[in-house]
Structures are given as structure tokens and as C-alpha cells.
N, CA and C atoms of all chains as a GROMACS GRO file, in nm:
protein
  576
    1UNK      N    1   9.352  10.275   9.869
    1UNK     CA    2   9.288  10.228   9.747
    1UNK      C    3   9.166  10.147   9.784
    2UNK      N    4   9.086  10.106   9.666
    2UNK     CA    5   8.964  10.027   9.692
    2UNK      C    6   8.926   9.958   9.633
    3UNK      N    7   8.872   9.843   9.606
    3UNK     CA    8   8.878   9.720   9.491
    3UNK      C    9   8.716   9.676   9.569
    4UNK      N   10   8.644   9.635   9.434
    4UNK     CA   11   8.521   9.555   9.478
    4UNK      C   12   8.544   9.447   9.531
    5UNK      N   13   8.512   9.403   9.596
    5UNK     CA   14   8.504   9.270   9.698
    5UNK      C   15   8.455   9.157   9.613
    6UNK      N   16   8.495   9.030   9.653
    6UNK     CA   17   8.445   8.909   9.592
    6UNK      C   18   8.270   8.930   9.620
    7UNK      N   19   8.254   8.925   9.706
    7UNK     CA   20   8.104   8.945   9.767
    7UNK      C   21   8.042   9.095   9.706
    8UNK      N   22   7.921   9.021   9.636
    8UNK     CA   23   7.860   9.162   9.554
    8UNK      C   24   7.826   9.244   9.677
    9UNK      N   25   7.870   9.397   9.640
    9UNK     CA   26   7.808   9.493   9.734
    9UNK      C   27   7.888   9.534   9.816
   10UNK      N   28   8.013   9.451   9.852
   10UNK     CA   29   8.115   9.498   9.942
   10UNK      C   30   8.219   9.569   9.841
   11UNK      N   31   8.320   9.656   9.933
   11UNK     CA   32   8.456   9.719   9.894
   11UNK      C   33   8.538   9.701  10.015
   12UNK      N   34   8.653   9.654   9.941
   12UNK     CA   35   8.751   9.670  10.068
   12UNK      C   36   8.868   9.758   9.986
   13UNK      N   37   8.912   9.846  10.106
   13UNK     CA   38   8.928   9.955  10.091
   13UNK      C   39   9.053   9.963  10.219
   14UNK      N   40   9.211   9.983  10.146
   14UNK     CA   41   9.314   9.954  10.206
   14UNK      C   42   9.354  10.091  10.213
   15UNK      N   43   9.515  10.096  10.245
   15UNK     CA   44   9.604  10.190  10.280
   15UNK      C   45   9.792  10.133  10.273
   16UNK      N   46   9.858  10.152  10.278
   16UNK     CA   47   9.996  10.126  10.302
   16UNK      C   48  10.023  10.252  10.362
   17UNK      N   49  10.090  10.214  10.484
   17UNK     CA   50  10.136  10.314  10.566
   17UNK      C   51  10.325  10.284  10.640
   18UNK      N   52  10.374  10.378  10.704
   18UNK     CA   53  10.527  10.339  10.727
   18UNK      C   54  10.498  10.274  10.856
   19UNK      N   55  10.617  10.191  10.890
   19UNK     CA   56  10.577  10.110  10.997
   19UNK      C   57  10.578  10.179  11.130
   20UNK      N   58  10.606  10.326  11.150
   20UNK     CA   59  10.557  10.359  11.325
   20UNK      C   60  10.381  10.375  11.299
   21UNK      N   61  10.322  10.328  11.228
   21UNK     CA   62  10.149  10.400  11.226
   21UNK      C   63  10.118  10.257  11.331
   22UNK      N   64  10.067  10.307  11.436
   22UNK     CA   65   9.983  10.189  11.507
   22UNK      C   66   9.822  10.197  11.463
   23UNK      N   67   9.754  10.247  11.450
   23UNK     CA   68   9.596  10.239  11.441
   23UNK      C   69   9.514  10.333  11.328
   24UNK      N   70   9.460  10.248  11.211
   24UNK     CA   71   9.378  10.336  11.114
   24UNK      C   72   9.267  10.236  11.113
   25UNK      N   73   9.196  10.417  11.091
   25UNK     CA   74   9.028  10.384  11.068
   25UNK      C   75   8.978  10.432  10.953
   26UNK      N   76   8.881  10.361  10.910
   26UNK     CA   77   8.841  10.413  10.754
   26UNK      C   78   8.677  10.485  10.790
   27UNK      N   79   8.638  10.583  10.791
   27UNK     CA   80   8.529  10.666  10.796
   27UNK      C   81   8.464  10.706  10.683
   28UNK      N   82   8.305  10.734  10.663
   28UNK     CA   83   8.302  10.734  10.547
   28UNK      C   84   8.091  10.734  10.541
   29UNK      N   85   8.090  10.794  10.437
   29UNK     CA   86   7.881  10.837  10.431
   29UNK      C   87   7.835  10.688  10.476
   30UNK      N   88   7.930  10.588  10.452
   30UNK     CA   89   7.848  10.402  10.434
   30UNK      C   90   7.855  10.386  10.592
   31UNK      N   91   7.963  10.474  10.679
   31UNK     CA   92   7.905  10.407  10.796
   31UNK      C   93   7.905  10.530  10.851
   32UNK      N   94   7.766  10.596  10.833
   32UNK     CA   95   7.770  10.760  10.864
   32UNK      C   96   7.886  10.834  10.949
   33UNK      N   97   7.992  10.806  10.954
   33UNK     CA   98   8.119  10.864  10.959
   33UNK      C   99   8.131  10.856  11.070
   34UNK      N  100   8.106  10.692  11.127
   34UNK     CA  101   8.182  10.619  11.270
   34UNK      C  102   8.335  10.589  11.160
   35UNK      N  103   8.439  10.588  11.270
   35UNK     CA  104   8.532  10.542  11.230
   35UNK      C  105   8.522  10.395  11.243
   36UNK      N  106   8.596  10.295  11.164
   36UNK     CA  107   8.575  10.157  11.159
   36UNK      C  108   8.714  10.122  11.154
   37UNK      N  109   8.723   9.989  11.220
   37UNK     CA  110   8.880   9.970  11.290
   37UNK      C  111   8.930   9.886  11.129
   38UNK      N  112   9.062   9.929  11.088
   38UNK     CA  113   9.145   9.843  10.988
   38UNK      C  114   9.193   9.732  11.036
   39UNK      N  115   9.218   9.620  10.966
   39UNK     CA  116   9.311   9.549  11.026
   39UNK      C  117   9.458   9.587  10.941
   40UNK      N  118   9.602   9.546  11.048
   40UNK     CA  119   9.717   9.523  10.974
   40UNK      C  120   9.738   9.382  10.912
   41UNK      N  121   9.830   9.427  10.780
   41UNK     CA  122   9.854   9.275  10.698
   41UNK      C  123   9.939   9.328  10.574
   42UNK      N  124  10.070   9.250  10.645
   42UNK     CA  125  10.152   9.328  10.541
   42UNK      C  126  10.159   9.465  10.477
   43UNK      N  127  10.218   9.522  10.586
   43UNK     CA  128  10.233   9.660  10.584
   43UNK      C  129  10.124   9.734  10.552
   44UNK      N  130   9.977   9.694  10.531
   44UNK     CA  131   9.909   9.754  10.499
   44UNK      C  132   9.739   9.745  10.580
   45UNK      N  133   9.690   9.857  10.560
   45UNK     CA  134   9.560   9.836  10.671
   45UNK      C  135   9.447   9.802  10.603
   46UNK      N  136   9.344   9.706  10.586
   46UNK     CA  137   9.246   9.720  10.489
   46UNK      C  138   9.124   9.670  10.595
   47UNK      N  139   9.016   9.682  10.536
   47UNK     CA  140   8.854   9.662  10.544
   47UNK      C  141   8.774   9.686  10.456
   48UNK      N  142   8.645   9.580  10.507
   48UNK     CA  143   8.564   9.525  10.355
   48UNK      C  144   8.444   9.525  10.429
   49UNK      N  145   8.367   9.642  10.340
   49UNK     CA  146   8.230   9.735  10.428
   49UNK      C  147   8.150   9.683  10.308
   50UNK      N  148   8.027   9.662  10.364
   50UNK     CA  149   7.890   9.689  10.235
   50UNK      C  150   7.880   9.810  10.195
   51UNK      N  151   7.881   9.883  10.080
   51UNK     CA  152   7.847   9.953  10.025
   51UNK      C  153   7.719   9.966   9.886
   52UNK      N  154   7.682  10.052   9.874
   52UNK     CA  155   7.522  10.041   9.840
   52UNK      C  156   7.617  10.098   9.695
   53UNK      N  157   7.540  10.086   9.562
   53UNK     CA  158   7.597  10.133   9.436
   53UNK      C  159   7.546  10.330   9.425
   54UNK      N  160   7.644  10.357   9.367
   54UNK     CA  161   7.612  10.512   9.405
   54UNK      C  162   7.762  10.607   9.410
   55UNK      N  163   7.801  10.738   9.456
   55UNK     CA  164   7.893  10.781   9.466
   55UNK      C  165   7.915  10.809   9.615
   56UNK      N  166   7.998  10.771   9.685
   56UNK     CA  167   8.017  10.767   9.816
   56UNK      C  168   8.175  10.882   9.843
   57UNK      N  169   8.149  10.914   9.999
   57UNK     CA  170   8.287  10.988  10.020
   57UNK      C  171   8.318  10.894  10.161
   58UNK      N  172   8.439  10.935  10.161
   58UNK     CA  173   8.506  10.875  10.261
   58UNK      C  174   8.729  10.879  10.342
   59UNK      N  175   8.747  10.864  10.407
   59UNK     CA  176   8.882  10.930  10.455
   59UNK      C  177   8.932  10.821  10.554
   60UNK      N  178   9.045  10.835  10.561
   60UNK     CA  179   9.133  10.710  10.663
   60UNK      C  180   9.165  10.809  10.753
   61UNK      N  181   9.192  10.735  10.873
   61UNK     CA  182   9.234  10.807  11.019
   61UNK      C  183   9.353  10.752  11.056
   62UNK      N  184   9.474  10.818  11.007
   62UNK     CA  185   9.576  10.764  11.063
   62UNK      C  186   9.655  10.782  11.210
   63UNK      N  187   9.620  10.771  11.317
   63UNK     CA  188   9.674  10.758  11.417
   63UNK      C  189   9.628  10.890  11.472
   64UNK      N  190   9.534  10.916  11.405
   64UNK     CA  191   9.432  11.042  11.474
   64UNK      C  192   9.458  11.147  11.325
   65UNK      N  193   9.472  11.136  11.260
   65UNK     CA  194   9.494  11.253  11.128
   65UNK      C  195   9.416  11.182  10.989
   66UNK      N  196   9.352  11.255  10.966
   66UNK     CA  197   9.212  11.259  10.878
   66UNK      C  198   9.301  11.225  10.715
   67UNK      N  199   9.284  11.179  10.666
   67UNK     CA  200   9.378  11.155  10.567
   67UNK      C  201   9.294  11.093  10.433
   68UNK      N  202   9.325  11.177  10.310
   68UNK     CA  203   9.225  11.139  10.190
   68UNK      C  204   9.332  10.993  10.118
   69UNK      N  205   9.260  10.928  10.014
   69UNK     CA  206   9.308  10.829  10.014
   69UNK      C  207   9.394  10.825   9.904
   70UNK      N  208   9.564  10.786   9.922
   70UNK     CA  209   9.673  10.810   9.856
   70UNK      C  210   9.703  10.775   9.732
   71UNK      N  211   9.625  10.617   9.690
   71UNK     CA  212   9.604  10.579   9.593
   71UNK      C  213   9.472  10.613   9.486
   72UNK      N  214   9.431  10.709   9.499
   72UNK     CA  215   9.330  10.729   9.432
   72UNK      C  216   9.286  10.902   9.425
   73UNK      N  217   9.266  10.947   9.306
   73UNK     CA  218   9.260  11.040   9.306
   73UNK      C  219   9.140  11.135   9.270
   74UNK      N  220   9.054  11.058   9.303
   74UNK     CA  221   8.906  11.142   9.283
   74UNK      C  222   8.858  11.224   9.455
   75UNK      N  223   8.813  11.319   9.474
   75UNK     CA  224   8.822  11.397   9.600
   75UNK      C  225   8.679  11.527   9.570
   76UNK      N  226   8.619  11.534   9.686
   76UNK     CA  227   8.528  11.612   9.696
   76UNK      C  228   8.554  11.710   9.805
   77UNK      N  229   8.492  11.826   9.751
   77UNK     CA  230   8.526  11.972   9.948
   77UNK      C  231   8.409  11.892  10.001
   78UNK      N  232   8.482  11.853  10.159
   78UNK     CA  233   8.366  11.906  10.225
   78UNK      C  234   8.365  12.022  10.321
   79UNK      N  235   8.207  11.992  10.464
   79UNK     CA  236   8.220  12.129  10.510
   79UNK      C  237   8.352  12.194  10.568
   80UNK      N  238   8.464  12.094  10.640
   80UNK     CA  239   8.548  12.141  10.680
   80UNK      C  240   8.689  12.208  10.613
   81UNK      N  241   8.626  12.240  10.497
   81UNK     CA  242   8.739  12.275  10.461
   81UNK      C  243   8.869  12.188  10.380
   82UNK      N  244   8.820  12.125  10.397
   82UNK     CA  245   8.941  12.014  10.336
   82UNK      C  246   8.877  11.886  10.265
   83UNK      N  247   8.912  11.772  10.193
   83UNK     CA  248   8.852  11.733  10.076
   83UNK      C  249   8.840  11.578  10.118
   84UNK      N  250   8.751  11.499  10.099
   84UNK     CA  251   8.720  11.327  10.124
   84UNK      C  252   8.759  11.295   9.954
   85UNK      N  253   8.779  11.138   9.986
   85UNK     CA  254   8.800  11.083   9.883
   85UNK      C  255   8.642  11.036   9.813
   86UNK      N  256   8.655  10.985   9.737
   86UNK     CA  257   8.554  10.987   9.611
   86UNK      C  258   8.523  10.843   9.574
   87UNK      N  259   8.448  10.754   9.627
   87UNK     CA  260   8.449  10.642   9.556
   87UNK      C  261   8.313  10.565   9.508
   88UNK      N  262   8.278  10.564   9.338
   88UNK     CA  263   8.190  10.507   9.268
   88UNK      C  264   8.171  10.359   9.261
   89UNK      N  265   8.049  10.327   9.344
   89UNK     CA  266   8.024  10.187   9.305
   89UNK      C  267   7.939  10.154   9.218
   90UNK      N  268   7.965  10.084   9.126
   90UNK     CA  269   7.869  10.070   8.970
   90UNK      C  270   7.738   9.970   9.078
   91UNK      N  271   7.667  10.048   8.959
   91UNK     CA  272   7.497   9.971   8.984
   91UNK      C  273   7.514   9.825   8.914
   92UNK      N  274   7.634   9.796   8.793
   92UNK     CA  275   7.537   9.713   8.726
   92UNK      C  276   7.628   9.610   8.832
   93UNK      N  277   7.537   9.425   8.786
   93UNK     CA  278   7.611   9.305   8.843
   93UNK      C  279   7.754   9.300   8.845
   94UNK      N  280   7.857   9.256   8.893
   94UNK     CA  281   7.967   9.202   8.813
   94UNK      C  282   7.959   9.108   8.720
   95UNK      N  283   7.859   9.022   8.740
   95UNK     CA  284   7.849   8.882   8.622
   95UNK      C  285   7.927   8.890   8.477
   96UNK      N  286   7.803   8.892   8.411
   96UNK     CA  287   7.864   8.836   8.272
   96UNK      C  288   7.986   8.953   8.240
   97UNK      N  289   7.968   9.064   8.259
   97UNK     CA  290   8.065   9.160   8.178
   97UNK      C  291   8.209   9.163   8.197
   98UNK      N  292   8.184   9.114   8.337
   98UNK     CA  293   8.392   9.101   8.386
   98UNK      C  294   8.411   8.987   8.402
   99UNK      N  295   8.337   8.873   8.353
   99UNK     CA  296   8.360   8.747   8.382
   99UNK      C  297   8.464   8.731   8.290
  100UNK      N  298   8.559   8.668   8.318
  100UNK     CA  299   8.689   8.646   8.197
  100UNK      C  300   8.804   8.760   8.183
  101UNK      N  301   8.782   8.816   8.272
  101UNK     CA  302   8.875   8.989   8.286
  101UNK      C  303   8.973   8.911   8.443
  102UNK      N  304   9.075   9.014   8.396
  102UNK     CA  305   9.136   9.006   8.549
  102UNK      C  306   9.114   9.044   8.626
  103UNK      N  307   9.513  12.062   8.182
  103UNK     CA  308   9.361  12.120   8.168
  103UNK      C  309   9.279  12.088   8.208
  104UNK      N  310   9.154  12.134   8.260
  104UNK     CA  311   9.067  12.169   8.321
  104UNK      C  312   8.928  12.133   8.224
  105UNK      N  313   8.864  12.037   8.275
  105UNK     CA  314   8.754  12.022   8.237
  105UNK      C  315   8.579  12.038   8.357
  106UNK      N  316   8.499  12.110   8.336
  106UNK     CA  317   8.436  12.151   8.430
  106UNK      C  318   8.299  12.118   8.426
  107UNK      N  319   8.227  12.008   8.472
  107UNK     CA  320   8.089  11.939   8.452
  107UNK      C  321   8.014  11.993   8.580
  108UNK      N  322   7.930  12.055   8.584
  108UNK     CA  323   7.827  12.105   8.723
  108UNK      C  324   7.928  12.139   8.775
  109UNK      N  325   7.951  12.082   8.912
  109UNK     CA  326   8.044  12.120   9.026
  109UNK      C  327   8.188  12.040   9.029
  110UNK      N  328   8.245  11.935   8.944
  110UNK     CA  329   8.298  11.853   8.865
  110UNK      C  330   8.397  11.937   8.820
  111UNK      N  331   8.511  11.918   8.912
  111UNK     CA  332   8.660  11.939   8.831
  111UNK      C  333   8.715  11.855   8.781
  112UNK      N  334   8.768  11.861   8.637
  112UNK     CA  335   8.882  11.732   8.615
  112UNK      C  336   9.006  11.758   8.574
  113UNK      N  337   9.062  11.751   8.614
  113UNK     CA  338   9.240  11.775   8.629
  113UNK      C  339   9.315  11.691   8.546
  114UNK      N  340   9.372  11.712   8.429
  114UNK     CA  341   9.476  11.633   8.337
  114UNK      C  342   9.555  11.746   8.333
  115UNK      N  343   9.714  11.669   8.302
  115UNK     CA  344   9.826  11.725   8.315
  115UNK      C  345   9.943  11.624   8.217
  116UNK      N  346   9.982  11.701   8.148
  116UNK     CA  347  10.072  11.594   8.062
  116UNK      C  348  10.228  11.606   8.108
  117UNK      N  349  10.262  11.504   8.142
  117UNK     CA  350  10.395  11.508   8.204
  117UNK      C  351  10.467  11.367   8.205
  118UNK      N  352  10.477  11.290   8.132
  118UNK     CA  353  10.503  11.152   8.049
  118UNK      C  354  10.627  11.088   8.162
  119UNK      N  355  10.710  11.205   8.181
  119UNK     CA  356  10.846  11.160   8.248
  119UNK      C  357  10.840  11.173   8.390
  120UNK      N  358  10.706  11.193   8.452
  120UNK     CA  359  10.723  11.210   8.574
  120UNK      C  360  10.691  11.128   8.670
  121UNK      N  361  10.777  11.118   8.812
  121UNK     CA  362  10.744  10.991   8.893
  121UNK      C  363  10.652  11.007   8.937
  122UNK      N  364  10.612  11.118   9.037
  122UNK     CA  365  10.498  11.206   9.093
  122UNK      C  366  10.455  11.314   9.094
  123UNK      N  367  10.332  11.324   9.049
  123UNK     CA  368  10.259  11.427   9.052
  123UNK      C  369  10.124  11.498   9.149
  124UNK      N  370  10.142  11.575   9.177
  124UNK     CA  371  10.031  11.646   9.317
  124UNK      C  372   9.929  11.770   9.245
  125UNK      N  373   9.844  11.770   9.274
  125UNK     CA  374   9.764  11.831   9.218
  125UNK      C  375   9.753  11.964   9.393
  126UNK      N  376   9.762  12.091   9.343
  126UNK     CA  377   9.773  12.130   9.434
  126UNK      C  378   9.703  12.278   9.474
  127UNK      N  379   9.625  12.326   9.526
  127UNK     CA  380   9.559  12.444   9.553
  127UNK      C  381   9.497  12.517   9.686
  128UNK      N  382   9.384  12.627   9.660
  128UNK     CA  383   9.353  12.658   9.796
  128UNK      C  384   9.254  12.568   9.846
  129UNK      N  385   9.206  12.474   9.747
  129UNK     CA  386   9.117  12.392   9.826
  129UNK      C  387   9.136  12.252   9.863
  130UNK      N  388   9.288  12.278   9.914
  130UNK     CA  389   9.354  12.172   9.997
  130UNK      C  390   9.512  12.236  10.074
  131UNK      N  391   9.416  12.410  10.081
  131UNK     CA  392   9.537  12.428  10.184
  131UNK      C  393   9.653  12.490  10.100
  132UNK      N  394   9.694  12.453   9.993
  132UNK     CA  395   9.834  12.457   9.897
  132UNK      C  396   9.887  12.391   9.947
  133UNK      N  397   9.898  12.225  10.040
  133UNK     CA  398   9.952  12.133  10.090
  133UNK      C  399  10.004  12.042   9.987
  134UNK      N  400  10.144  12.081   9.973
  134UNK     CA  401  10.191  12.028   9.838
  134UNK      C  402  10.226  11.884   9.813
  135UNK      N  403  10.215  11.834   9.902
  135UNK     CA  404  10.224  11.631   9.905
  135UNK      C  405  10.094  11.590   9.932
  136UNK      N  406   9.957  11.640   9.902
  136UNK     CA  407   9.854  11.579   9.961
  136UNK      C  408   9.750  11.477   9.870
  137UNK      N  409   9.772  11.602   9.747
  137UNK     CA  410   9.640  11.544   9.609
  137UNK      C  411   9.778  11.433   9.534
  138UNK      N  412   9.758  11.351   9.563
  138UNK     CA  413   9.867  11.263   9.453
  138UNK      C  414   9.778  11.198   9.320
  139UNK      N  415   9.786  11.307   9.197
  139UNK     CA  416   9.737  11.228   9.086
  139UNK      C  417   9.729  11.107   9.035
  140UNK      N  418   9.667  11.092   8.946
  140UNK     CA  419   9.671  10.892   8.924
  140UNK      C  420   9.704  10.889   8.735
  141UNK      N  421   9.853  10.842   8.748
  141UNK     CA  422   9.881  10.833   8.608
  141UNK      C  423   9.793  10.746   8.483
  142UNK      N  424   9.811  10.784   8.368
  142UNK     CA  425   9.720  10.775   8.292
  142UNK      C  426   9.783  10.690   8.141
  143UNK      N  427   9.737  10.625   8.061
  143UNK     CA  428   9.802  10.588   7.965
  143UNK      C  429   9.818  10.677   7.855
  144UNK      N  430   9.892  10.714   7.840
  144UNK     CA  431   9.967  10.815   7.717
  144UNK      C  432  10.041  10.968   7.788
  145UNK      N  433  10.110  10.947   7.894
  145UNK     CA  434  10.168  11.046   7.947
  145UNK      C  435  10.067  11.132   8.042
  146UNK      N  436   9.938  11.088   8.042
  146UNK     CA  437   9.879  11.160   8.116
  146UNK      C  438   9.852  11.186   8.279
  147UNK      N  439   9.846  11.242   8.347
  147UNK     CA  440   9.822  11.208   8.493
  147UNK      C  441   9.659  11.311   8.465
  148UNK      N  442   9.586  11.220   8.603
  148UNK     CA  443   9.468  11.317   8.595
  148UNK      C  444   9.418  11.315   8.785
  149UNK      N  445   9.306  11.412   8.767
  149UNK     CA  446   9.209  11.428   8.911
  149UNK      C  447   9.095  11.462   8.909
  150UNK      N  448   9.002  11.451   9.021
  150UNK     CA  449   8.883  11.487   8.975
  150UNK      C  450   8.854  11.512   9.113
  151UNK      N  451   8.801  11.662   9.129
  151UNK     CA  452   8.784  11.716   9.308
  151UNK      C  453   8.625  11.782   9.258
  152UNK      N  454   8.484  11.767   9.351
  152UNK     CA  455   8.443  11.813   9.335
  152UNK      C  456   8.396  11.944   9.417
  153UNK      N  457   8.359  12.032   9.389
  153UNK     CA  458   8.427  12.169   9.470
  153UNK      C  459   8.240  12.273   9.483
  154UNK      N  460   8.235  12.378   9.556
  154UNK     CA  461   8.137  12.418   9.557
  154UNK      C  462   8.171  12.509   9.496
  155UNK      N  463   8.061  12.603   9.494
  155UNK     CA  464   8.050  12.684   9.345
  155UNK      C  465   8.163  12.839   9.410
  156UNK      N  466   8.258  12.839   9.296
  156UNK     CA  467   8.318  12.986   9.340
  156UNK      C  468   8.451  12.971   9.253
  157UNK      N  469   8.552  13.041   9.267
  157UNK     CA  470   8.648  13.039   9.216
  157UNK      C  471   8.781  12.972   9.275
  158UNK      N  472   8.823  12.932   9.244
  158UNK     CA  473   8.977  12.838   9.295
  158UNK      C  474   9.097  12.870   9.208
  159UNK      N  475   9.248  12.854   9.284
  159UNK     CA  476   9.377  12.891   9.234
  159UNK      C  477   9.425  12.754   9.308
  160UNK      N  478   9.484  12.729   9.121
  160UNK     CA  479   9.556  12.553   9.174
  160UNK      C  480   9.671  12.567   9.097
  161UNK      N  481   9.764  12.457   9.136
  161UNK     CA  482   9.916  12.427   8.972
  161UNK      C  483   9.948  12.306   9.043
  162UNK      N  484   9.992  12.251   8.956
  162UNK     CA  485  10.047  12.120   8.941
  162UNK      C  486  10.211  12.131   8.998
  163UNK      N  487  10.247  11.995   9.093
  163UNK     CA  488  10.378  12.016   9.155
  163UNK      C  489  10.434  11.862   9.107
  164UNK      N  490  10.508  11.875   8.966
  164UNK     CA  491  10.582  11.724   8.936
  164UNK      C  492  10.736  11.716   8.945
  165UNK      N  493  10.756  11.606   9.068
  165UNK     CA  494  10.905  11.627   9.104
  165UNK      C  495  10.957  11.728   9.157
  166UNK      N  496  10.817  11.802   9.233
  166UNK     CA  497  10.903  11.900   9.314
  166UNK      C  498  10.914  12.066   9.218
  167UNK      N  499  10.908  12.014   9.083
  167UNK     CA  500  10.855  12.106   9.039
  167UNK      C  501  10.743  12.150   9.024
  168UNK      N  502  10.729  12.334   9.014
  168UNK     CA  503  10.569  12.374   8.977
  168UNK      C  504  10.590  12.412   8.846
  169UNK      N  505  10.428  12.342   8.809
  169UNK     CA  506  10.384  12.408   8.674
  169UNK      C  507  10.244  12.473   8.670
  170UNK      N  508  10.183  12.580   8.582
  170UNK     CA  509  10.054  12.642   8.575
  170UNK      C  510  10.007  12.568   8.471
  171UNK      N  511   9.902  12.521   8.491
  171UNK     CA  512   9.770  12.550   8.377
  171UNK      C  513   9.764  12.590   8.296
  172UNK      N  514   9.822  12.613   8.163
  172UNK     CA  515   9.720  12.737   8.081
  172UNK      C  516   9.656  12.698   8.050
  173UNK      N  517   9.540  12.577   8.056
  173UNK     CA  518   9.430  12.512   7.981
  173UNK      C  519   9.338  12.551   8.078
  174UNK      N  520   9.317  12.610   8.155
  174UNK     CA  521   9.269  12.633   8.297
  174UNK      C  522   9.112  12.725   8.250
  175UNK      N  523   9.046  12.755   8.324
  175UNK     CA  524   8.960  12.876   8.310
  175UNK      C  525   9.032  13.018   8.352
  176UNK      N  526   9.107  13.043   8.385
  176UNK     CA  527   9.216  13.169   8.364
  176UNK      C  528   9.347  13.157   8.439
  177UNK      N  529   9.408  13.265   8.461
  177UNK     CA  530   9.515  13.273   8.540
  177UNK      C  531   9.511  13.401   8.600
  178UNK      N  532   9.574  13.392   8.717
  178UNK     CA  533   9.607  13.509   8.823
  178UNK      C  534   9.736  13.509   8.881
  179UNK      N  535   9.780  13.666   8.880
  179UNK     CA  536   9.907  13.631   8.990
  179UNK      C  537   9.922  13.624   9.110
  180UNK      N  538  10.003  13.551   9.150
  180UNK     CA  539  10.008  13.471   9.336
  180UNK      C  540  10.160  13.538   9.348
  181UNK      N  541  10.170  13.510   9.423
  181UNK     CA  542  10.278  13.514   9.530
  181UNK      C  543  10.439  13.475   9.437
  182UNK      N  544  10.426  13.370   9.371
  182UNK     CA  545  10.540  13.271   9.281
  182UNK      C  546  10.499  13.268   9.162
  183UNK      N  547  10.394  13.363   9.088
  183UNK     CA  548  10.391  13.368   8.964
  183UNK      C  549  10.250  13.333   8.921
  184UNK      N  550  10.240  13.294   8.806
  184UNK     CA  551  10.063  13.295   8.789
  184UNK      C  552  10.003  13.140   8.840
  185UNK      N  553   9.878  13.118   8.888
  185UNK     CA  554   9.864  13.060   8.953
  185UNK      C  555   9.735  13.013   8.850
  186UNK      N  556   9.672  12.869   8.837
  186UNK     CA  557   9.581  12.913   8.748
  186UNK      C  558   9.449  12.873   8.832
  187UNK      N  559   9.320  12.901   8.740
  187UNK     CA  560   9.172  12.927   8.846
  187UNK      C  561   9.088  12.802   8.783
  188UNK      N  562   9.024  12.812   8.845
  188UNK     CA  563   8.891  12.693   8.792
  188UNK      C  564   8.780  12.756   8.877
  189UNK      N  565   8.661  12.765   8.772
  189UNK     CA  566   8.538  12.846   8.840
  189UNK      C  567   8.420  12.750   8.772
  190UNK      N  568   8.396  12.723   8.929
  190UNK     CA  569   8.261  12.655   8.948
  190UNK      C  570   8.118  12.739   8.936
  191UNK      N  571   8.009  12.744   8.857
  191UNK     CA  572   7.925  12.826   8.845
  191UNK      C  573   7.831  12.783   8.991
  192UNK      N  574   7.744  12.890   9.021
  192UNK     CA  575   7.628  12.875   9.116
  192UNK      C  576   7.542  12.780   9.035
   0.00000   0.00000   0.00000
């Protein structure tokens, strides 16, 4: 899954996985598709990338297996045959409009 | 049903009672635990894959069960019965 970051412009962008997974990476157009190391924390792997506002793709690497993202269900083909996840970051501020929202 | 914007699939499926739902086709293999839909308020589950231009055979797998489309842009028969299509224009 992926949640805007306190910090305008960032997403951090998790996973829950079973406990034999030792090492996930989150890959993705924002970091032209270097893999980027997760950290663990409570059962779960997350990282918090700048992302530019726009429609972005992107995939987790679980212990070497390319993996679209479980909680979320927007997905694009790419060339290989198989599909990245999908994630929209709004142009506008967060300010006034979600101020007072949960 | 199937809603189809440019290259823009969108996948709704009404299934109110179900724990999980997979959205499932050739353009993920027919890998039937992979697309996990995202439930919706009023019984709905939905998806949204965007696909290049051609024809595709997908069905919905809730609880292990399969269901077809008929809201689809057609149907064809597969292997286990009709399978339904979504066609992306050039």
C-alpha cells in the first residue's frame, strides 16, 4: 500500500509480508527502476521516496520475485508481460482541503 | 463490468458477501491469487489495469469461486466455459 507522507511530495509505500521474507525492495519510474532497500517494522516493509505529482508505476521485490502491490488495486501491462502497480499523486497542496480530515 | 476509457480498464464486480476477490486473466498469466481487488462501499469490489491496445479474456475468482462478466465487451469460450473480453481500441 501507499499513503502520502507527512512531508509534501513524499509517499511511503509499505508491504506486509510472512515472516520467512528476509529482503524487499520497492522499484519503480521515481527511482528509474533501481531497486531501493525497505526497512522491516512490524511485520511489515515500508519506504518514503519523493515522488513528483503525476501517475507513476512501480513493484516490490520480494526476496528476488517482482511482485505488484497487494493492497491496492490499480495495475498497468508493462513490456514484460506482466503488470506494475499504479500509483496517482495529486498535483493539488494537501493544505486547506484535508486539513480537518483523518 | 467493464468500463473502458483510452487504454483504461475498470473492473467492478458485485459480490457484497465476499472475503476475497481476484481479478483474473491473460494479462496476468490467469494467475489466480495475484490481482486482489479493492472492496468498495455498497457491495462493490473494483480494478483498474491499464492494458495496450488488443483484446483480453478475464473472470473474476471470489472465494475460490469463478464468475464471468456479462457486462464485459463480449464473451468467448475457454477451456471452463465462457470467459469474458475487454477490447482496447488502437
Amino acid at each position: 500500500m501507499f499513503k502520502t507522507a507527512r512531508k509534501r511530495g513524499s509517499v511511503t509505500f509499505s508491504i506486509k509480508v510472512g515472516n520467512g521474507v528476509g529482503k524487499v525492495f520497492l522499484a519503480g519510474d521515481f527511482t528509474d527502476w533501481k531497486p531501493l532497500a525497505m526497512r522491516k517494522r512490524a511485520g511489515a516493509f515500508s519506504v518514503t521516496v519523493p515522488v513528483l505529482p503525476g501517475r507513476h508505476e512501480y513493484k516490490f521485490i520480494v526476496d528476488g520475485h517482482w511482485r505488484t502491490d497487494p493492497d491496492h488495486s490499480d495495475w498497468a501491462a508493462n513490456p514484460y508481460d506482466t503488470l506494475n502497480s499504479v500509483v496517482t499523486v495529486d498535483a493539488r497542496p494537501r493544505g486547506a482541503a484535508g486539513a480537518g480530515r483523518r | 463490468m467493464v468500463a473502458v476509457s483510452g487504454d483504461l480498464a475498470e473492473f467492478r464486480f458485485f459480490r457484497p458477501q465476499a472475503e476475497r476477490v481476484f481479478l483474473v486473466g491473460d494479462f496476468n498469466g490467469w494467475r489466480p491469487n495475484d490481482l486482489a481487488m479493492t472492496r468498495q462501499p455498497g457491495g462493490y469490489w473494483r480494478a483498474t489495469v491499464r492494458l495496450r491496445p488488443g483484446q483480453f479474456r478475464f473472470r473474476y475468482c471470489a472465494d475460490g469461486q469463478w464468475y464471468t462478466d456479462y457486462a464485459a465487451s463480449g464473451l468467448d469460450v475457454g477451456p471452463y466455459g465462457h470467459d469474458s473480453l475487454v477490447c482496447i481500441c488502437a
